[in-house]
C-alpha positions as CSV (number, residue, x, y, z in Angstrom):
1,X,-10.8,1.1,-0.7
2,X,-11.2,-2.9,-0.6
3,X,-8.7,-4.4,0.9
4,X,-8.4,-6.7,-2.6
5,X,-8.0,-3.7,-4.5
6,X,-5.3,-2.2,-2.3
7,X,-3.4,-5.5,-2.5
8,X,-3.6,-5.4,-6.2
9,X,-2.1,-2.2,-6.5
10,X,0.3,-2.8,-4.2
11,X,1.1,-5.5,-5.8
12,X,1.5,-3.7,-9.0
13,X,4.0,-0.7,-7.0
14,X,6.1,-4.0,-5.9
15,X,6.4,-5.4,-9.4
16,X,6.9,-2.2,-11.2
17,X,9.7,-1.4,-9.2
18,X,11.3,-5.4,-9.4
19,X,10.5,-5.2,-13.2
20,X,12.1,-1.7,-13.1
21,X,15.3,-2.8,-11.2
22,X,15.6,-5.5,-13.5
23,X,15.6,-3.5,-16.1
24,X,18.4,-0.7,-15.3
25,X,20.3,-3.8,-14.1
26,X,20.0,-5.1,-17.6
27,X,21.1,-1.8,-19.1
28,X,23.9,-1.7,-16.9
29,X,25.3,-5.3,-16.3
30,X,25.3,-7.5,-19.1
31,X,27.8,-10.2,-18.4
32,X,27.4,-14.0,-16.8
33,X,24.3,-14.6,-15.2
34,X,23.1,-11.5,-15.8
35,X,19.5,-12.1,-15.3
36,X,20.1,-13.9,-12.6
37,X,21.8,-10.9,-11.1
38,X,18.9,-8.6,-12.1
39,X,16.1,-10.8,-10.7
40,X,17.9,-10.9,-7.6
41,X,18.0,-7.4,-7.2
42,X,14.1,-6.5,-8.4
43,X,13.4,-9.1,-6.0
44,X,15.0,-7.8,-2.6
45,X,13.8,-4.0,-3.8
46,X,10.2,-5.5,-4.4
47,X,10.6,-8.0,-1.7
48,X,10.7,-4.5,0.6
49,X,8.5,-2.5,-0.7
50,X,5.8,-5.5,-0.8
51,X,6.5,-5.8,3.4
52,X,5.8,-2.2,4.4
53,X,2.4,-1.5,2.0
54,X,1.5,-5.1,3.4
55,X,2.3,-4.5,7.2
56,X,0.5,-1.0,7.4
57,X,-2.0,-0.9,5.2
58,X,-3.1,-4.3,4.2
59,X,-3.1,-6.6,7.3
60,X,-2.4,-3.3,10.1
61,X,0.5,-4.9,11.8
62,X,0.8,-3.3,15.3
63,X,4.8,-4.8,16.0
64,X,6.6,-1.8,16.7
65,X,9.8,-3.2,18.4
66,X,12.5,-3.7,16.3
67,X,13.5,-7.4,17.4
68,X,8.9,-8.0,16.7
69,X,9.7,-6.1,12.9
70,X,12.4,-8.2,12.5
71,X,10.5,-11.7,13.2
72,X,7.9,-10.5,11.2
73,X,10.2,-9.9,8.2
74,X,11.6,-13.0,8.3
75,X,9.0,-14.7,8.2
76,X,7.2,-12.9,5.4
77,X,10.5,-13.6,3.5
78,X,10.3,-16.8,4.1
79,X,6.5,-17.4,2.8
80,X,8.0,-16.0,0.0
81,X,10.5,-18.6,-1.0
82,X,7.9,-20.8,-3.0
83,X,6.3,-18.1,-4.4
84,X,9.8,-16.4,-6.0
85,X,11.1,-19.2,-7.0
86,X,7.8,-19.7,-8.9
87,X,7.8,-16.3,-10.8
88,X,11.9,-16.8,-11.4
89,X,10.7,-19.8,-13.1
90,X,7.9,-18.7,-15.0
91,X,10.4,-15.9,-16.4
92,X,13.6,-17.6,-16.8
93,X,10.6,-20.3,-19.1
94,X,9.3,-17.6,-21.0
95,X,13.0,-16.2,-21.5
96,X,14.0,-19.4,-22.4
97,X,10.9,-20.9,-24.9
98,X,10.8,-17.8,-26.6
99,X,14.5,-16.5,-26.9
100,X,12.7,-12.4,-27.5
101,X,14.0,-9.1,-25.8
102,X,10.6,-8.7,-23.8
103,X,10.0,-12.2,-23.2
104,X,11.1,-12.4,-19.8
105,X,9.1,-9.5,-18.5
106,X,5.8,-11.5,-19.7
107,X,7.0,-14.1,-18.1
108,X,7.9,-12.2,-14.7
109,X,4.5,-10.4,-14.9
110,X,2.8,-13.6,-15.0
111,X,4.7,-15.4,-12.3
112,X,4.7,-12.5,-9.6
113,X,0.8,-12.6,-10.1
114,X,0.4,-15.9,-9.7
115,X,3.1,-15.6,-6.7
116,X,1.4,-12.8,-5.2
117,X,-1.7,-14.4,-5.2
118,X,-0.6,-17.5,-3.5
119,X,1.5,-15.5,-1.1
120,X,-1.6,-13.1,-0.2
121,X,-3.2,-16.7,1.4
122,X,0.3,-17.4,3.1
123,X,0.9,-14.2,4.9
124,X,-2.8,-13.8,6.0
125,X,-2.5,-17.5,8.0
126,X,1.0,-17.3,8.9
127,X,2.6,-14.0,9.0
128,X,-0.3,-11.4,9.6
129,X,-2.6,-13.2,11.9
130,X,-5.2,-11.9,13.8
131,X,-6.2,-12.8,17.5
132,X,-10.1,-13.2,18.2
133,X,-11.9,-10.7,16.0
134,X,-11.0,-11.4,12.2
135,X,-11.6,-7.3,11.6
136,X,-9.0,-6.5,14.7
137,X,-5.6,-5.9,14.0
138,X,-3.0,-8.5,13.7
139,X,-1.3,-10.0,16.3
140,X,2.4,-9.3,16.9
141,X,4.8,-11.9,15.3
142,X,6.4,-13.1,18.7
143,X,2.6,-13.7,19.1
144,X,2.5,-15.8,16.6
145,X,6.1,-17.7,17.2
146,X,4.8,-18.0,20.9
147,X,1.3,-20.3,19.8
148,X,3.5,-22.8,16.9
């Protein structure tokens, strides 16, 4: 399979399950902030599922040592900060213009594509980079720390 096509299916597992999340949070939790409390949550659950379909079978990763997993997750996390706040603000928009029960999950589905297309570019130059050989695996993330 193409690596684009894995990445889009991956990307659809990670938003199903943040959509999903937000959703039984919704059902459950309905007080102050409470979308704010169930993007959150989607997030962080599709936040980790994103990093382990990305690290194995996207980019190949080879970091096996915690402390190397850890680096690497930080970082990812933090190439991520734009992007979120981009798809919480598409949704919390269309939640917001168009004041209807399904709004906001338009709105999310458009703003984690868009995110996950801009954060596909980010991790491939900054999180997942490869040494010599473009086809090789990635580098470790100390690696990567190491060159900055």
């Amino acid at each position: 399979m193409k690596t684009a096509a894995k990445y889009i299916a991956f990307a659809g597992i990670a938003s199903a399950c943040n959509l999903f999340l937000q959703y039984c949070t919704l059902t459950v939790y309905a007080g102050p902030f409470a979308l704010f409390a169930a993007m959150a949550i989607g997030t962080g659950a599709g936040l980790l599922v994103k990093f382990f379909l990305d690290k194995f079978f996207i980019f190949y990763h080879t970091s096996q040592k915690p402390s190397d997993v850890s680096l690497t997750f930080i970082l990812y996390s933090l190439t991520g900060v734009g992007t979120t706040l981009l798809f919480w603000g598409i949704e919390v928009g269309f939640d917001w213009l168009f004041h209807a029960p399904h709004a906001k999950y338009v709105g999310a589905a458009i703003g984690l594509s868009l995110g996950y297309w801009i954060k596909y570019h980010l991790d491939k130059r900054i999180v997942f980079t490869r040494k010599g050989d473009s086809d090789g695996p990635a580098s470790s993330t100390a690696d990567v720390l190491r060159d900055l």
